[in-house]
ZAMAR-795362 format. One record per residue (C-alpha): x negated, y, z; residue in one letter. Coordinates in nm, 3 decimals, m for minus. Example, Ala and Ser with C-alpha at 12.3 -4.5 7.8 and 13.67 -1.06 7.14 Angstrom:
<sites>
       c1       c2       c3  r
   m1.230   m0.450    0.780  A
   m1.367   m0.106    0.714  S
</sites>
This chain:
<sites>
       c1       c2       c3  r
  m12.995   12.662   10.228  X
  m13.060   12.371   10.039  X
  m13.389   12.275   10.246  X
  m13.181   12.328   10.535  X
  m12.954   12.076   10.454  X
  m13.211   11.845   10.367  X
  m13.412   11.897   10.694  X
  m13.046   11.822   10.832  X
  m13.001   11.498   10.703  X
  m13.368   11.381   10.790  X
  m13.326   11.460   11.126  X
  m12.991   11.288   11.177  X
  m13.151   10.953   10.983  X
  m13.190   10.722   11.274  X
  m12.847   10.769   11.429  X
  m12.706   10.724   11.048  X
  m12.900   10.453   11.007  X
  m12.774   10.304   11.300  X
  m12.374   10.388   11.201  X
  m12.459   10.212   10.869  X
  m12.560    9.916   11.096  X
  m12.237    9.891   11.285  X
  m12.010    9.925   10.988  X
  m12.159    9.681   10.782  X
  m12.105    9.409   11.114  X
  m11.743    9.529   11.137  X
  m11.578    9.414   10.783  X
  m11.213    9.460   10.754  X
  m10.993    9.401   10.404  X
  m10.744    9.654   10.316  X
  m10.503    9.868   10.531  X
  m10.652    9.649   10.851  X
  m10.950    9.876   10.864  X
  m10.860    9.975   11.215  X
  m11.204    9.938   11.379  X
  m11.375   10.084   11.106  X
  m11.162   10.384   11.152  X
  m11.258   10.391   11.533  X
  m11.623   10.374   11.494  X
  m11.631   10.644   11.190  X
  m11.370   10.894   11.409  X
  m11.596   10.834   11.733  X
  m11.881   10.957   11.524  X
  m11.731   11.232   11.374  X
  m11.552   11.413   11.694  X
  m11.915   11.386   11.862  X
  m12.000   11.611   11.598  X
  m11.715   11.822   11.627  X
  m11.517   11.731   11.291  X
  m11.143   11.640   11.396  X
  m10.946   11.454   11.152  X
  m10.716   11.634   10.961  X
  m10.451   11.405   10.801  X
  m10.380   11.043   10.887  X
  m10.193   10.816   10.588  X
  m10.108   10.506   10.491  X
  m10.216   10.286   10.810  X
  m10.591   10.338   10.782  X
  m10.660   10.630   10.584  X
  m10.734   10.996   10.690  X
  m10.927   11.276   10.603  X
  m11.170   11.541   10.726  X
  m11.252   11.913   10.602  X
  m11.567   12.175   10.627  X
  m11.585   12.546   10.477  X
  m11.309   12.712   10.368  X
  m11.208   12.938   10.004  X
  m11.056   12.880    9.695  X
  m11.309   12.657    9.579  X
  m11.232   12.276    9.670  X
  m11.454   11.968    9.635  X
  m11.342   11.626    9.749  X
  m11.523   11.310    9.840  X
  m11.454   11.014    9.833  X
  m11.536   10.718   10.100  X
  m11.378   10.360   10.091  X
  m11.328   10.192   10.386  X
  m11.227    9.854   10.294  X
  m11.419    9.521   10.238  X
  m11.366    9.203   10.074  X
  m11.342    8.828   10.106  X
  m11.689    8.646   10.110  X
  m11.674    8.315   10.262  X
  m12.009    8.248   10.453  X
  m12.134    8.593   10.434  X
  m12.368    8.623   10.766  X
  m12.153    8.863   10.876  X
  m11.810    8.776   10.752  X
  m11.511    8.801   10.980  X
  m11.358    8.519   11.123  X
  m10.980    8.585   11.056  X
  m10.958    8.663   10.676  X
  m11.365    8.604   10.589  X
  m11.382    8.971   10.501  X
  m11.733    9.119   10.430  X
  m11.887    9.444   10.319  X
  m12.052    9.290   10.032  X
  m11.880    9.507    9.782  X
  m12.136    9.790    9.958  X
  m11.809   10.016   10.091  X
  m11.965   10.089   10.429  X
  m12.259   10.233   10.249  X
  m12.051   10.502   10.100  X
  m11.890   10.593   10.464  X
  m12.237   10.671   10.540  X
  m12.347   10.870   10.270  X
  m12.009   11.100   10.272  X
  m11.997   11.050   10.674  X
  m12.336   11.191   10.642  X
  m12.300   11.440   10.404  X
  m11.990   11.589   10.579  X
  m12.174   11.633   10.934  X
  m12.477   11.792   10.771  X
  m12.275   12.041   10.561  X
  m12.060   12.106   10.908  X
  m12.375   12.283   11.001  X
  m12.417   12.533   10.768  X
  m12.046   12.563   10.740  X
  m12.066   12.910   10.800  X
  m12.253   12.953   10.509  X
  m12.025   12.736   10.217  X
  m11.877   12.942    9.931  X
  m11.568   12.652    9.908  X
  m11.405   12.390   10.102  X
  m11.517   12.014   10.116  X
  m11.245   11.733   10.161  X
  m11.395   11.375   10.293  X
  m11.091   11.141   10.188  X
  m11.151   10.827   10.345  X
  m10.945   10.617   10.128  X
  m10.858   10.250   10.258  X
  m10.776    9.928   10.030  X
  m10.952    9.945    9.681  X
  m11.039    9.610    9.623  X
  m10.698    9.443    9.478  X
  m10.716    9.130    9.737  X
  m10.532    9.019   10.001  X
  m10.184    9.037    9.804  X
   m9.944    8.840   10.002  X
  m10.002    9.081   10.346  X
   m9.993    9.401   10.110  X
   m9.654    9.280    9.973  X
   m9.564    9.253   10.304  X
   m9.653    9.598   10.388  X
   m9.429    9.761   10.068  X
   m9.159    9.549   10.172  X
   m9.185    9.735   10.525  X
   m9.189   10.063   10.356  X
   m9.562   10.126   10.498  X
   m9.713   10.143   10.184  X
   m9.568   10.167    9.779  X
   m9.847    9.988    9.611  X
  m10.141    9.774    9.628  X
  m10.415   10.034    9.600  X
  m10.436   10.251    9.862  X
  m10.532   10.601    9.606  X
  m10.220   10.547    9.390  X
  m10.043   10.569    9.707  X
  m10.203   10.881    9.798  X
  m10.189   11.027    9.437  X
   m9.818   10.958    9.422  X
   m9.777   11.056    9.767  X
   m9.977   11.422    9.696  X
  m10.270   11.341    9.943  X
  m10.502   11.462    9.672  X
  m10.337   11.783    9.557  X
  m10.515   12.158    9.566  X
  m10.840   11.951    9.511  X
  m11.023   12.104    9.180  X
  m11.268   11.809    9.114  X
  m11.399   11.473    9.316  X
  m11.769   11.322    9.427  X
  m11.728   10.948    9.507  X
  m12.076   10.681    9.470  X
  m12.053   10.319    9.489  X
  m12.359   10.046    9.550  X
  m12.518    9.891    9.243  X
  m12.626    9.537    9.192  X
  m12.922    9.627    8.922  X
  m13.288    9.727    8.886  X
  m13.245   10.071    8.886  X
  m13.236   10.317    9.151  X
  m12.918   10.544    9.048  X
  m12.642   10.566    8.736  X
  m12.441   10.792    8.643  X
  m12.115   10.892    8.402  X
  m12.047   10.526    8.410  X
  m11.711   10.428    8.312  X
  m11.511   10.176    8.453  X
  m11.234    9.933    8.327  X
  m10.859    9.892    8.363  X
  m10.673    9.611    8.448  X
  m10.356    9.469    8.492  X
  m10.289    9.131    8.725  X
  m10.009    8.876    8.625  X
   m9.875    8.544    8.703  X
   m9.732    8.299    8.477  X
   m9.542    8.005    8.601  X
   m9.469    7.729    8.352  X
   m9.159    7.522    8.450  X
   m9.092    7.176    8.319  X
   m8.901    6.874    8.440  X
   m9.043    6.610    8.677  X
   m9.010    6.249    8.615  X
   m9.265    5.969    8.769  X
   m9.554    5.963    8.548  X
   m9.665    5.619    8.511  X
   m9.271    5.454    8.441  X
   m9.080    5.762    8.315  X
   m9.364    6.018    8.146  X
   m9.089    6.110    7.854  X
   m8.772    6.229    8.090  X
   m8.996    6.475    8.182  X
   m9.131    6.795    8.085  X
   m9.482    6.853    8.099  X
   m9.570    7.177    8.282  X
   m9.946    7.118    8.228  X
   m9.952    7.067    7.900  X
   m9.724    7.402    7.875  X
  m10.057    7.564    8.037  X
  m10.311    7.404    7.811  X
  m10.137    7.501    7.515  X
  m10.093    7.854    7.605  X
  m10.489    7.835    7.741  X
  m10.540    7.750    7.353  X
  m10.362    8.004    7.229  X
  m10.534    8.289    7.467  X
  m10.883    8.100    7.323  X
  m10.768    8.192    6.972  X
  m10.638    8.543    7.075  X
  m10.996    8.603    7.229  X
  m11.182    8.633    6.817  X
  m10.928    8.900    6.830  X
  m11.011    9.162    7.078  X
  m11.222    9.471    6.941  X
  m11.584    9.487    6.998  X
  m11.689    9.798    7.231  X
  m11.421    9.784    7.458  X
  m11.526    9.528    7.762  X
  m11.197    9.319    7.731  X
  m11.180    9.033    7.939  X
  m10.892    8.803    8.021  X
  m10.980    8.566    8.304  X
  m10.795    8.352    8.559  X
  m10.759    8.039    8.743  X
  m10.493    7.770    8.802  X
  m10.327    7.828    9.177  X
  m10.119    7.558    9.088  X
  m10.123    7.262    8.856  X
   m9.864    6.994    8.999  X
   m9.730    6.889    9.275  X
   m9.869    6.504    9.290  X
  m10.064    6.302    9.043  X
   m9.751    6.052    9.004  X
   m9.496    6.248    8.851  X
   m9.501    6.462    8.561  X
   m9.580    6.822    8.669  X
   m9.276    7.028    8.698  X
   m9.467    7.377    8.798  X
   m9.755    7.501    8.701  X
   m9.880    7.866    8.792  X
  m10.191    8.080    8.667  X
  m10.317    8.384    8.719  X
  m10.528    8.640    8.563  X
  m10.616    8.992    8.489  X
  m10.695    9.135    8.155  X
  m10.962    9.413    8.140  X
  m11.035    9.640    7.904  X
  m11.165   10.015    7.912  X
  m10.893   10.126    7.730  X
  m10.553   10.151    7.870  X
  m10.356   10.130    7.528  X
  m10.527    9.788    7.405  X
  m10.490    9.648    7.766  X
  m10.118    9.722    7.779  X
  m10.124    9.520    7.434  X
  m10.292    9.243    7.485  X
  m10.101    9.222    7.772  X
   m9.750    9.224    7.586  X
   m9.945    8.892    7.344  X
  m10.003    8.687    7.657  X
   m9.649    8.717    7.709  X
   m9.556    8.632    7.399  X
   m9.777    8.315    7.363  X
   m9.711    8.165    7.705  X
   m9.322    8.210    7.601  X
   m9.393    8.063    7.275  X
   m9.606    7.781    7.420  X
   m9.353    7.656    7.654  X
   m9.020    7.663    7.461  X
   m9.270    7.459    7.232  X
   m9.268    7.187    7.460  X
   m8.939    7.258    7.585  X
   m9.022    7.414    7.941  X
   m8.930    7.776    8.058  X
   m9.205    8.015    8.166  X
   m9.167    8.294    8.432  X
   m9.380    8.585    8.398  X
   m9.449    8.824    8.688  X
   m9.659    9.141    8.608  X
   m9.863    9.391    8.839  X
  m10.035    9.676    8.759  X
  m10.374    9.667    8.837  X
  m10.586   10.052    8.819  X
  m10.621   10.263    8.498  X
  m10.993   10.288    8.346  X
  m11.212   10.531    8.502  X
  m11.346   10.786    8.287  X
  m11.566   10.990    8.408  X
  m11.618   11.422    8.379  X
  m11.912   11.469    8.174  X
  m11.955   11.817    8.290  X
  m11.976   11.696    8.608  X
  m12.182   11.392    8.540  X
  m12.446   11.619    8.455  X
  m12.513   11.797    8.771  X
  m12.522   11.499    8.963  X
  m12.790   11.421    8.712  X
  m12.981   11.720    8.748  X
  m13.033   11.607    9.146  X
  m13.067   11.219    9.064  X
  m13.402   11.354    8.936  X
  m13.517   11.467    9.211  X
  m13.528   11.148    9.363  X
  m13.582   10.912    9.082  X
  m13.753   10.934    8.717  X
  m13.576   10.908    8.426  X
  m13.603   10.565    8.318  X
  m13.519   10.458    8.652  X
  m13.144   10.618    8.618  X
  m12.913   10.420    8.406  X
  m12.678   10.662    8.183  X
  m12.297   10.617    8.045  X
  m12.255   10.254    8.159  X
  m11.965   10.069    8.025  X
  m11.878    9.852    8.362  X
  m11.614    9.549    8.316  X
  m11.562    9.624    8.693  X
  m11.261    9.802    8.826  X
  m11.161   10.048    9.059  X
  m10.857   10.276    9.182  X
  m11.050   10.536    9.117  X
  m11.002   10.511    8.762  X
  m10.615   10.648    8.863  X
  m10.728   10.969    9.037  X
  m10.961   11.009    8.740  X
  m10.643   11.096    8.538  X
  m10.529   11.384    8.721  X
  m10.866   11.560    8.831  X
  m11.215   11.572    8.695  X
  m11.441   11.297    8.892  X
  m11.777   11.126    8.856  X
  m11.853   10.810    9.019  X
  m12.291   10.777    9.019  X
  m12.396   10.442    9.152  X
  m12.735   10.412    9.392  X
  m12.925   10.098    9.517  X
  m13.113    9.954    9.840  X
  m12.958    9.639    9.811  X
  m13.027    9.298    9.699  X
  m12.811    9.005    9.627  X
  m12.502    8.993    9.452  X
  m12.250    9.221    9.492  X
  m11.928    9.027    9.619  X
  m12.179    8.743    9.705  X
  m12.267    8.555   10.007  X
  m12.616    8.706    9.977  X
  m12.573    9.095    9.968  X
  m12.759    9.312   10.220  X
  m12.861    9.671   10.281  X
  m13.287    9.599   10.270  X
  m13.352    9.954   10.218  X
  m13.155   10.171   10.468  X
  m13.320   10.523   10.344  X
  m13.190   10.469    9.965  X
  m12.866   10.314   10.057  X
  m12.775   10.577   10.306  X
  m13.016   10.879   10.342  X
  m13.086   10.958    9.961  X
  m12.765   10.963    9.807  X
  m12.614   11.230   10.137  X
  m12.898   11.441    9.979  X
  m12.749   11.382    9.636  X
  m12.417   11.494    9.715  X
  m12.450   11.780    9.924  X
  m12.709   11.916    9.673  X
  m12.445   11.865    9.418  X
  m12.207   12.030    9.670  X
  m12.419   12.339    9.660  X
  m12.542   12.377    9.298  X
  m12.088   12.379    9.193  X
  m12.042   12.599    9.449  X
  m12.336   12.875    9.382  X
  m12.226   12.848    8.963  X
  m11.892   12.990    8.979  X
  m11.855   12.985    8.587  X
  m12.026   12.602    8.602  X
  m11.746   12.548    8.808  X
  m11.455   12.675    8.684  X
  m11.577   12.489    8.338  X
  m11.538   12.142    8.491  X
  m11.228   12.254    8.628  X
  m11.058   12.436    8.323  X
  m11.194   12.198    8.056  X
  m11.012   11.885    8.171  X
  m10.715   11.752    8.093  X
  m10.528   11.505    8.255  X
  m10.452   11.182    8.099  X
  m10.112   11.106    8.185  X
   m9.872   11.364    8.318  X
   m9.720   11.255    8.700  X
   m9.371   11.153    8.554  X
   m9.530   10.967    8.318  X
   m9.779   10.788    8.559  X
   m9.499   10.751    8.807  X
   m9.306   10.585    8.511  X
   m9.580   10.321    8.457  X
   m9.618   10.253    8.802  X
   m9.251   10.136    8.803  X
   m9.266    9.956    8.497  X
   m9.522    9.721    8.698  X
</sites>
């Protein structure tokens, strides 16, 4: 069966190739992916696969096989901003530079070829094409909750806290790499949380009156001092990061700034030192304006939880990585700064994310391509579907993976941070 497959997929190559092609010119951000949807549904009904469950404006997903045995993928749909890209959008500059439309492929892929030995699947496969992962685009996703379309930012924690996931035992998802090697795997990824803080002073005109006013600015740069002093603090081995910009520092160079706002995210691969930090940047920009006499607002959002990935797991996606790749070409138990909603579902079921190449440029840059269509889309369908195969044929394999993990958070407690915000 497994040659079979294979055979499959390298017969099908040119029309995936081609799919690949038209996704990546078709970019949409989050919960807008409506043409993306069309083009990946058009495909799929040609090859008799009818879509199963529509969600949260974009989303759906597909099934093959049948049994009590249940495997779910994982595609993302969604791109993300990249002014200038070649083939960037020209309403919101969205691109597929974060490699998304590669994974439609590969699971789009995967799913048709396993359709056709179907008959001969000891379990059930779920494709869960998942829209909105990258945390962008806030203002029109506020909009959204405020509409009652969607409850949060990402689109997974809406379908984990929505049950779009449940009766699945254990989840497949990829994503692009921006290195010299040719795969990864049982990399884990951070958390993060977003906030804004607005300082709030008094405004008075800066050249005549600079002391009947408060300084918002100089609120900022203390606080900015402060967070430099709290950085000699964070633990070594945990990837914690606090970065941000000013999206506001004034209203006009002539009078004292009354309102200044920043924003950040803090990042850190685990939750419990995240959620601290988190609680000290509070603290200091508090501290830092009363110090100079201003108020601060603080507005909080929570980001995704850190992905950690199912060993077990990991290790037969390994076992086929070699098949396509030596040893030293496969980079092992990454610790990635980067972020994903993944790292939610990753709480509740046992998941392994293994990256794969064919690119060049930088991810999230104006300069990222697909230059090797077979690696990008053709080797990793063979990946998954032989890692499809080798779960289902070990029943006792399986049931390990299954039975051996436990969730991080139970769902009243997750629910419970989710309101918290």
């Amino acid at each position: 069966m497994r040659n079979e497959i294979i055979e499959i997929i390298d017969k099908q190559k040119d029309e995936i190739i081609k799919f690949g092609q038209e996704l990546f010119r078709n970019p949409e951000l989050g919960y807008k992916e409506f043409k993306t949807k069309e083009i990946i549904k058009n495909l799929l009904q040609k090859k008799g696969i009818e879509i199963e469950e529509e969600f949260f404006e974009t989303g759906f997903k597909v099934s093959v096989g049948s049994g009590d045995l249940h495997i779910g993928l994982i595609a993302e749909l969604d791109a993300v901003p990249t002014l200038n890209h070649p083939f960037s959008n020209k309403i919101d500059n969205a691109a597929h530079t974060c490699g998304h439309s590669s994974q439609v492929v590969i699971m789009t892929n995967a799913i048709i070829a396993l359709k056709k030995i179907s008959d001969k699947l000891k379990g059930k496969v779920t494709l869960f094409f998942t829209p909105a992962e990258e945390y962008t685009d806030l203002e029109y996703r506020r909009k959204l909750i405020e509409e009652g379309k969607i409850n949060y930012i990402g689109g997974k924690i809406n379908m984990l806290t929505k049950g779009v996931f449940d009766g699945v035992d254990m989840f497949i998802h990829l994503h692009a790499m921006g290195n010299e090697y040719k795969y990864g795997y049982n990399s884990s990824l951070a958390g993060f949380k977003y906030k804004k803080i607005k300082f709030i002073g008094k405004a008075s005109h800066a050249g005549v009156l600079p002391h009947l006013g408060n300084n918002a600015l100089n609120m900022f740069t203390l606080f900015n001092s402060a967070l430099g002093m709290l950085r000699e603090t964070f633990e070594d081995g945990y990837m914690t990061r606090v970065h941000g910009i000013l999206t506001k520092g004034g209203d006009t160079i002539n009078s004292v700034p009354s309102e200044v706002i920043y924003e950040c995210y803090i990042r850190c691969l685990d939750f419990n030192i995240l959620d601290k930090i988190d609680k000290q940047l509070d603290i200091s920009a508090k501290c830092c304006a009363n110090a100079l006499n201003g108020d601060v607002k603080i507005y909080n959002q929570n980001g995704y939880l850190p992905f950690n990935p199912s060993k077990k797991l990991g290790e037969v996606i390994y076992k086929n990585l070699l098949k396509f790749a030596d040893e030293k070409e496969i980079l092992k138990d990454e610790k990635s700064i980067a972020a994903g909603d993944v790292g939610d579902v990753s709480c509740f079921f046992p998941m392994v994310q293994f990256g794969y190449n064919g690119f060049k440029g930088s991810i999230h840059g104006v300069d990222f391509e697909v230059f090797d269509e077979y690696k990008a889309y053709i080797e990793p369908s063979k990946i998954v579907v032989l890692s499809i195969l080798d779960l289902f044929d070990d029943l006792s394999l399986f049931k390990d993976i299954k039975d051996s993990f436990k969730p991080t958070l139970s769902t009243e407690e997750y629910l419970e941070y989710l309101k918290k915000g």
